[in-house]
C-alpha positions, 0 to 999 in steps of 0.5 A, a space after each residue: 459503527 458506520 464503517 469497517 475502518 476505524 481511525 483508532 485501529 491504526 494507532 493500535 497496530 503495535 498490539 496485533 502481535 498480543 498473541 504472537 510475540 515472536 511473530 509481530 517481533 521479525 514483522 516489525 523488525 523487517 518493516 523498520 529496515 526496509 523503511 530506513 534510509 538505504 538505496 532509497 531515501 525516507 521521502 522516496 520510501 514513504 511515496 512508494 508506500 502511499 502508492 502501493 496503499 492505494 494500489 492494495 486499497 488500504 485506508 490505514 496505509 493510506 492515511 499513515 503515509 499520507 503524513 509520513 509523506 508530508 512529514 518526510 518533505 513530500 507535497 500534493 503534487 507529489 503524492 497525487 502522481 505517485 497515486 496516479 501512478 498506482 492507479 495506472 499499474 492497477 488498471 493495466 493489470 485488470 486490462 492485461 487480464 482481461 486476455 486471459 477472459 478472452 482465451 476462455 471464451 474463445 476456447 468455449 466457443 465453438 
């Protein structure tokens, strides 16, 4: 094996509630609602969800909402800014934190 991620995997997902039926059943139930067509369209959906699969470094999520972007009408352009978008709240996260970093040193040093 040349790495954790395995392309098959993600077309397996469906058999992860094999020993929890009832479980992968409400998980999968709540994961088709959310993803239907309310307040926000499919397109727009599927741009969030690529957004947040960068931003929780998911190469499964990655690579499903990729296509379901370009499926659902979505282009590069598109798909790169809600990227960008990822990244600058991850990156403003790590940097917000790095007060809490601050404070402990400040408190350790006398």
């Amino acid at each position: 094996m040349d790495s954790y991620y395995n392309p098959e995997d993600l077309t397996k997902f469906g058999e992860i509630g094999k020993e929890a039926p009832e479980l992968a059943k409400k998980f999968f139930d709540y994961y088709g609602s959310v993803f239907e067509e309310g307040e926000l369209n499919e397109r727009e959906k599927a741009l969030i969800a690529l957004a947040v699969a960068h931003a929780v470094h998911c190469p499964y999520c990655i690579e499903a909402y990729t296509k379901a972007c370009l499926e659902k009408g979505s282009n590069l352009s598109e798909m790169t800014e809600a990227v960008h978008v990822a990244s600058a709240i991850s990156g403003g996260a790590a940097l917000v934190h790095g007060m809490q970093m601050r404070r402990i040193a400040d408190k350790l040093s006398l």
